[in-house]
GUPASE-78650 format. One record per residue: chain; x, y, z of N, C-alpha, C in turn; residue number from 1. Coordinates in steps of 0.05 Angstrom, whole numbers. Layout:
> chain, neast, nnorth, nup, caeast, canorth, caup, ceast, cnorth, cup, resi
> A, X, Y, Z, X, Y, Z, X, Y, Z, NUM;
...
end
This chain:
> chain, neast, nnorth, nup, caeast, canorth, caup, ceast, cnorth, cup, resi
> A, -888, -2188, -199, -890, -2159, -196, -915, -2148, -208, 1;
> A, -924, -2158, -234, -951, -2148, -245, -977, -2153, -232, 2;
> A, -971, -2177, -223, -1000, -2189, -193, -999, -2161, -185, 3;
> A, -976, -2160, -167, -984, -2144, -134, -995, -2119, -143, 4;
> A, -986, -2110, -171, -990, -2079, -178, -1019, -2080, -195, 5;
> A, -1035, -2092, -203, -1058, -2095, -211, -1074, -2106, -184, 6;
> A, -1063, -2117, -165, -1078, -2125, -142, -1084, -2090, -132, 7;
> A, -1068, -2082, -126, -1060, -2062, -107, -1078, -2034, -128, 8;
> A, -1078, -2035, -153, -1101, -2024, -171, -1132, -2033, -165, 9;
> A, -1133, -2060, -162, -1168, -2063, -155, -1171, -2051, -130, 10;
> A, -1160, -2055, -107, -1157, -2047, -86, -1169, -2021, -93, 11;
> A, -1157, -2001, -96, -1163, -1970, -103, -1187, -1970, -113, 12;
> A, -1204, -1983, -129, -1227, -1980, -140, -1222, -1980, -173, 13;
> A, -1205, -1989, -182, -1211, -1979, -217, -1218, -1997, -229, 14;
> A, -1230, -1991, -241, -1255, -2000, -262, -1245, -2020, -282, 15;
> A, -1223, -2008, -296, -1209, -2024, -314, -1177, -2001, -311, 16;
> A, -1159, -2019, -323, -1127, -2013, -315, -1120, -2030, -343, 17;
> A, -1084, -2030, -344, -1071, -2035, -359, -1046, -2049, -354, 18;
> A, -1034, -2070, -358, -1021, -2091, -352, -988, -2066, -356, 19;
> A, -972, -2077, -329, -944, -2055, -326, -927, -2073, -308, 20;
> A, -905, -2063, -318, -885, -2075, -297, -880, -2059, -274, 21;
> A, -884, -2070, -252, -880, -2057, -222, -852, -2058, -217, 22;
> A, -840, -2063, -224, -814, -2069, -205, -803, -2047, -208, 23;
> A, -784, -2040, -186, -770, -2016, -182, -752, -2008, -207, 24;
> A, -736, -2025, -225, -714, -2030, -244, -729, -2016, -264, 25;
> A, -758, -2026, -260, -770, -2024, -299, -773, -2001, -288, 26;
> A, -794, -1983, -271, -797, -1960, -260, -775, -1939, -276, 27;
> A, -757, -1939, -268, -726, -1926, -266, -726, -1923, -306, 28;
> A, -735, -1948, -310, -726, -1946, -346, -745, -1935, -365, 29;
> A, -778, -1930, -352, -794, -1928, -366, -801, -1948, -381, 30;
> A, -810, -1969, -366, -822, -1999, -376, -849, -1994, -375, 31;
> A, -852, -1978, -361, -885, -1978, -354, -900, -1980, -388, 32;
> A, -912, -2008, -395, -921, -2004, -427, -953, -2008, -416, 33;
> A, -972, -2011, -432, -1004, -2006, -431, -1007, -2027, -446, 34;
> A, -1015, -2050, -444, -1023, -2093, -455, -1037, -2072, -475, 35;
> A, -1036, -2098, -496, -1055, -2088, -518, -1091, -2082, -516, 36;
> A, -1092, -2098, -496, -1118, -2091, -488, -1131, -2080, -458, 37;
> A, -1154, -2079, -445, -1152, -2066, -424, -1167, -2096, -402, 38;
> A, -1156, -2095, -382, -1170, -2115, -360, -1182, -2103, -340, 39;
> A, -1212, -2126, -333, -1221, -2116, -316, -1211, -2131, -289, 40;
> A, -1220, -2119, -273, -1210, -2130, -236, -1222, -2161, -233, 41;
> A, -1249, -2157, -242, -1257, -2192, -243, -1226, -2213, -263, 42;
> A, -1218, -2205, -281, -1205, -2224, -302, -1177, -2216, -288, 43;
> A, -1170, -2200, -274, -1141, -2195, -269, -1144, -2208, -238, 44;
> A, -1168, -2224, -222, -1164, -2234, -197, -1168, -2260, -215, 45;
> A, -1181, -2271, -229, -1181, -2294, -248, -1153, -2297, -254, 46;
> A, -1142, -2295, -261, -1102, -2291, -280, -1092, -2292, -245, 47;
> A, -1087, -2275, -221, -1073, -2276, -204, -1089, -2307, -188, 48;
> A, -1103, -2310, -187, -1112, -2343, -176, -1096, -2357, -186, 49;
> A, -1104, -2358, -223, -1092, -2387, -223, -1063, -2377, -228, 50;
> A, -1045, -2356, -234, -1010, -2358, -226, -1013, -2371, -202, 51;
> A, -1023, -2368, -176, -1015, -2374, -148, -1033, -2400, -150, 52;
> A, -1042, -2413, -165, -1051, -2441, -165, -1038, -2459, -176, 53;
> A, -1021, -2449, -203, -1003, -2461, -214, -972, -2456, -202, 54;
> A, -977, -2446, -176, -943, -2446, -175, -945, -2459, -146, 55;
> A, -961, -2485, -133, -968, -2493, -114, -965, -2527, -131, 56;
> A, -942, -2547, -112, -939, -2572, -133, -943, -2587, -113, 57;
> A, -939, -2592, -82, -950, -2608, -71, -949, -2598, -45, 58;
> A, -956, -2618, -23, -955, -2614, 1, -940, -2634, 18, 59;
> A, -926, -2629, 34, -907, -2653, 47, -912, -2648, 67, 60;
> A, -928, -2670, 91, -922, -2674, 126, -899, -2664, 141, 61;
> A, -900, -2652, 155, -873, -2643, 174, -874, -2662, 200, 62;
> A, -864, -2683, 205, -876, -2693, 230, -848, -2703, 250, 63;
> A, -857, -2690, 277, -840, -2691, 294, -832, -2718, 315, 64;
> A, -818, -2729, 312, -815, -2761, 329, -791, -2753, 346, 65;
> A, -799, -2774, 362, -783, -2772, 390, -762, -2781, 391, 66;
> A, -759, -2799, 374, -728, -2821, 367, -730, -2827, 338, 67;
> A, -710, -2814, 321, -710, -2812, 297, -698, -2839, 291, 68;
> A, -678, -2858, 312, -675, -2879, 303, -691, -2900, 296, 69;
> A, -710, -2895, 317, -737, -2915, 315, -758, -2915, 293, 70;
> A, -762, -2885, 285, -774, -2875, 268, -761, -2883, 243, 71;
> A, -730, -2877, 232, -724, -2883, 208, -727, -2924, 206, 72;
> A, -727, -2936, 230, -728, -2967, 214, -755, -2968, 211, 73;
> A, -788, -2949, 225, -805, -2957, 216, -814, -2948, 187, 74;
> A, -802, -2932, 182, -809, -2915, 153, -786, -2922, 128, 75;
> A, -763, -2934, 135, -747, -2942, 121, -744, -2969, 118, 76;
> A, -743, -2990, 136, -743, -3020, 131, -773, -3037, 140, 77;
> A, -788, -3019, 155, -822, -3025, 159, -831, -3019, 134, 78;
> A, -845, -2997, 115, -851, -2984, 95, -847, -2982, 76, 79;
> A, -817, -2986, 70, -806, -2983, 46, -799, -2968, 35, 80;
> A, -799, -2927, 46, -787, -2910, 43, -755, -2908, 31, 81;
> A, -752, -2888, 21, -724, -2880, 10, -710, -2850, 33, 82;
> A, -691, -2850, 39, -691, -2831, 51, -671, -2807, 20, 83;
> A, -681, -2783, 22, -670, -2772, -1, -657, -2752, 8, 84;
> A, -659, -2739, 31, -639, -2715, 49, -645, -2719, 77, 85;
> A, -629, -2709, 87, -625, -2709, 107, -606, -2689, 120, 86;
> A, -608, -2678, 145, -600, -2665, 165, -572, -2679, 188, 87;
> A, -551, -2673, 193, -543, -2695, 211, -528, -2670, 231, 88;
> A, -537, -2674, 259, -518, -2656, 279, -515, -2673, 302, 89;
> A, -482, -2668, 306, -468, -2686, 326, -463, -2723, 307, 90;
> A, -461, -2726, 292, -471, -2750, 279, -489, -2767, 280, 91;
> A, -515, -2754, 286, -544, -2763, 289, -556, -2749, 256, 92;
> A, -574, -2771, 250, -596, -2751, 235, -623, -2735, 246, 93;
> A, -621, -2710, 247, -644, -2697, 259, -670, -2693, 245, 94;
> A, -662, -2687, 220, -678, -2690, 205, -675, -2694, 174, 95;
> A, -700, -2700, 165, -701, -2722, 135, -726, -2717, 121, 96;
> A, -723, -2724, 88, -741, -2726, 72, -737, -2749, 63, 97;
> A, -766, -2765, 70, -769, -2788, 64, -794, -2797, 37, 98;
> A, -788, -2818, 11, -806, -2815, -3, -810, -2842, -17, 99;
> A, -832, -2850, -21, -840, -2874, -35, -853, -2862, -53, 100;
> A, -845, -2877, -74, -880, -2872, -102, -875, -2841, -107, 101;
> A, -901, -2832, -102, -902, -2803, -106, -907, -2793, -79, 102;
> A, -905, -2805, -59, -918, -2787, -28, -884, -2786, -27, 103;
> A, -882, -2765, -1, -862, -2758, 19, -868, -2737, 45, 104;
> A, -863, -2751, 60, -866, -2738, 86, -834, -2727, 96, 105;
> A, -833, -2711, 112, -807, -2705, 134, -819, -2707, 162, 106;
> A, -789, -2720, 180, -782, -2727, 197, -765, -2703, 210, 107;
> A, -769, -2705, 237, -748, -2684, 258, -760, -2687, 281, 108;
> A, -726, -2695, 291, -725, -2705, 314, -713, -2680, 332, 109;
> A, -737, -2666, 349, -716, -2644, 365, -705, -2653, 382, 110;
> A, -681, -2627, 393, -662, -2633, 410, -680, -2641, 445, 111;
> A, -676, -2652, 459, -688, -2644, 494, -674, -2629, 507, 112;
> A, -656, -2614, 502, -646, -2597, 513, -634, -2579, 498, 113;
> A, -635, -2547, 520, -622, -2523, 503, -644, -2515, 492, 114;
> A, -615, -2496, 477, -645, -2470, 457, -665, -2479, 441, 115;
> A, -664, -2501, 426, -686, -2509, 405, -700, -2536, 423, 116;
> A, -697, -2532, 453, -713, -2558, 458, -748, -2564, 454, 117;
> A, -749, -2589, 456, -788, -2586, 457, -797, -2620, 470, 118;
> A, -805, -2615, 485, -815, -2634, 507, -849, -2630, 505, 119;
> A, -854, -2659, 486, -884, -2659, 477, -896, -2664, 500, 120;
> A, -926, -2658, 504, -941, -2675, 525, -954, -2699, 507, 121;
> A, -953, -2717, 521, -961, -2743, 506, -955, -2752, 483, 122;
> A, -963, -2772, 472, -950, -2774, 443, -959, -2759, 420, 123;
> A, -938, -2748, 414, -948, -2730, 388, -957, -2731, 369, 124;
> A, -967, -2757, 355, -979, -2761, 332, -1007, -2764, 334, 125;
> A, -1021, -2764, 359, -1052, -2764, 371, -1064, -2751, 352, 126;
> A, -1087, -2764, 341, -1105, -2749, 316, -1084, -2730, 304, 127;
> A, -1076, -2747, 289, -1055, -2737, 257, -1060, -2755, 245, 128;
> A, -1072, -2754, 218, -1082, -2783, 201, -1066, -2779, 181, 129;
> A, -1047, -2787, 162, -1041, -2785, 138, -1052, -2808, 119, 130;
> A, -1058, -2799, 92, -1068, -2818, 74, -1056, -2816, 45, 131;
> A, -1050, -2840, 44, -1033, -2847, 21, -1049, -2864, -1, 132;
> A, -1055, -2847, -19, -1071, -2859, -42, -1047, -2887, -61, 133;
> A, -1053, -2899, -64, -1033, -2923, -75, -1046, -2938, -106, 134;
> A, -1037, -2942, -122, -1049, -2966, -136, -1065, -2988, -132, 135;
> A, -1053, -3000, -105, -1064, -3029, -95, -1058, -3023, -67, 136;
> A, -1073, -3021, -52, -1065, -3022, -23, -1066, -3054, -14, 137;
> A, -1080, -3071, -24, -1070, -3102, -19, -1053, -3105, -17, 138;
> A, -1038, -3097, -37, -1006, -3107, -44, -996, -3094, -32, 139;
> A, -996, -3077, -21, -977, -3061, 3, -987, -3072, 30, 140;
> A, -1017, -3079, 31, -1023, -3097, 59, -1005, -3123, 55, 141;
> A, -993, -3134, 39, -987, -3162, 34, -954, -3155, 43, 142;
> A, -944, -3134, 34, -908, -3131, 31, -915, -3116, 60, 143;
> A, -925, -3104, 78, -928, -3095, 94, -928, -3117, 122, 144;
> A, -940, -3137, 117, -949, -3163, 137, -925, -3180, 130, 145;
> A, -906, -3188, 107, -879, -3196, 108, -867, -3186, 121, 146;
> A, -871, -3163, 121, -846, -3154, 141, -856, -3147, 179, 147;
> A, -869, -3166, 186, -876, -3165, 210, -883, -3141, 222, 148;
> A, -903, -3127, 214, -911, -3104, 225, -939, -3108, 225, 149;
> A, -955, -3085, 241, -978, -3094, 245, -999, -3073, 240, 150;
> A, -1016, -3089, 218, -1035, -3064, 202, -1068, -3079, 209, 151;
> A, -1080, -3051, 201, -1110, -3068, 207, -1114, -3087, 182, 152;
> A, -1136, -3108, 182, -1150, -3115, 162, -1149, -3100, 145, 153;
> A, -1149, -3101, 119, -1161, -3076, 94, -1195, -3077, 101, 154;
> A, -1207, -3065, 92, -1239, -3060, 98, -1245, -3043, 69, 155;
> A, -1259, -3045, 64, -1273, -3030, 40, -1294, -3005, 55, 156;
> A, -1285, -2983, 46, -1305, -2950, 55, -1296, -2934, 37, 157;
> A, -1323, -2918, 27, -1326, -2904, 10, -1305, -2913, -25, 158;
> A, -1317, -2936, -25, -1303, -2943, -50, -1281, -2942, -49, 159;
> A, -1258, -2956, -35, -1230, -2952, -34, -1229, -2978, 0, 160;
> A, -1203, -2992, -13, -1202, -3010, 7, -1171, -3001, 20, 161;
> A, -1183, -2996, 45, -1164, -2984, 61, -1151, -3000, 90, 162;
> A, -1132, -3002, 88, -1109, -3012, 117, -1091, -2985, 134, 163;
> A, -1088, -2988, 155, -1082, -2973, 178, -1061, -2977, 196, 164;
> A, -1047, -2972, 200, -1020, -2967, 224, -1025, -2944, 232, 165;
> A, -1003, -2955, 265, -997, -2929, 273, -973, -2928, 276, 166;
> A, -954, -2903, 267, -918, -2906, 275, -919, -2900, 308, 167;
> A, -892, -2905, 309, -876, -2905, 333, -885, -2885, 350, 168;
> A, -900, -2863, 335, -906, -2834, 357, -934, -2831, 362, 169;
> A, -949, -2850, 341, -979, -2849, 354, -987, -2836, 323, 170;
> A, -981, -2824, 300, -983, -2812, 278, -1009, -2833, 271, 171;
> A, -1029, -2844, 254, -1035, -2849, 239, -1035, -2855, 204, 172;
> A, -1018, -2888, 198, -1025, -2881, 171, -1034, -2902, 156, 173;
> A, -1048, -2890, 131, -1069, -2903, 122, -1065, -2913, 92, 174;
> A, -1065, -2925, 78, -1063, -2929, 60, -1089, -2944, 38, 175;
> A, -1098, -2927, 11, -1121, -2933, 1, -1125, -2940, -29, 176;
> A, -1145, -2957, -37, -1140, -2960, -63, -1174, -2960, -69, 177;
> A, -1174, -2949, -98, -1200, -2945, -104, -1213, -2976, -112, 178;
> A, -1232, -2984, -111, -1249, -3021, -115, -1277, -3012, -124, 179;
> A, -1281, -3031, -126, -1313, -3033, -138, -1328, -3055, -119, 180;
> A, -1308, -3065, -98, -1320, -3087, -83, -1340, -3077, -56, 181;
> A, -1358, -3093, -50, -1379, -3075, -42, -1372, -3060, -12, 182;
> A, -1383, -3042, -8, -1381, -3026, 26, -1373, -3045, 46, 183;
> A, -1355, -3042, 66, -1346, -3057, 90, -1340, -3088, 86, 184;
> A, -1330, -3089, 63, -1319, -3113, 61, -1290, -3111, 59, 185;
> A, -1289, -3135, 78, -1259, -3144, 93, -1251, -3160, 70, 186;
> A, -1221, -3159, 76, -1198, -3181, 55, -1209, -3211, 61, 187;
> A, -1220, -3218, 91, -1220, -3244, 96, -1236, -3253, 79, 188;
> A, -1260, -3238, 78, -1291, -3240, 64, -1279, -3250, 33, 189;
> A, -1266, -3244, 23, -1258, -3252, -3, -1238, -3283, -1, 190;
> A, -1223, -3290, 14, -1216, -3309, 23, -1230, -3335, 30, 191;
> A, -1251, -3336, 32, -1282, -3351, 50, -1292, -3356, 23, 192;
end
């Protein structure tokens, strides 16, 4: 409530103001008090940044697949995902939050028919890259190729040795680890 009402003060033009409670409740009680000191509009857009910087904790993929059955064995027994909620209508899962490590993406599978239908053109993951920073992406190229799936070579770019899939819908994903081993060098190259 103090943001919007010091926002809504620079706005107007003032020079310097005094820290108050906006809300309707305090209004009514005579809350309105004057901070011990006075702020300017520069230091009171400084203070409303970082509240709305600090109240921002991550970002999660929304990504839409065509067959959520297909989709949950590549992200659940391909990957190694956890599924942690989920959606279920008609006794299907429609949709899900799925999470390894510290990444998580969601899954939803729309209906093809009726009010919430959606009939993609082509496959919907076409230029969508996701990237998953990891500890070791070897070791995830290694537990990834056990389980018969199929990833690029790792390759070394921009300092970080990185491997590649694509899921079931065409999505892109990537997985990276920071190295010191030199530019465009392949896993084989170390093997040799």
């Amino acid at each position: 409530m103090q943001l919007v009402h010091l926002a809504s003060c620079a706005k107007r033009g003032a020079k310097r103001f005094y820290w108050a409670c906006a809300s309707r409740a305090c209004a009514q009680k005579n809350h309105f008090r004057a901070a011990p000191r006075r702020l300017s509009v520069e230091r009171c857009t400084m203070i409303a940044a970082a509240k709305t910087d600090a109240n921002i904790r991550s970002v999660v993929p929304f990504l839409s697949v065509l067959d959520m059955d297909r989709s949950l064995r590549y992200y659940l027994d391909g990957l190694g995902f956890t599924m942690r909620n989920k959606w279920i209508v008609d006794g299907r899962v429609r949709w899900c939050w799925l999470e390894r490590g510290g990444a998580a993406l969601m899954l939803q599978e729309f209906a093809k028919e009726g009010r919430d239908s959606w009939a993609p053109q082509g496959k919907v993951g076409d230029g969508v890259s996701l990237w998953f920073i990891c500890d070791n992406a070897l070791a995830l190229y290694a537990e990834i190729m056990s389980r018969s799936m199929e990833a690029s070579e790792p390759q070394v770019g921009n300092g970080m040795w990185v491997t590649t899939l694509s899921d079931p819908d065409g999505y892109r994903i990537n997985f990276e680890s920071a190295t010191d081993a030199p530019e465009d060098t392949r896993l084989s190259d170390l093997k040799t």
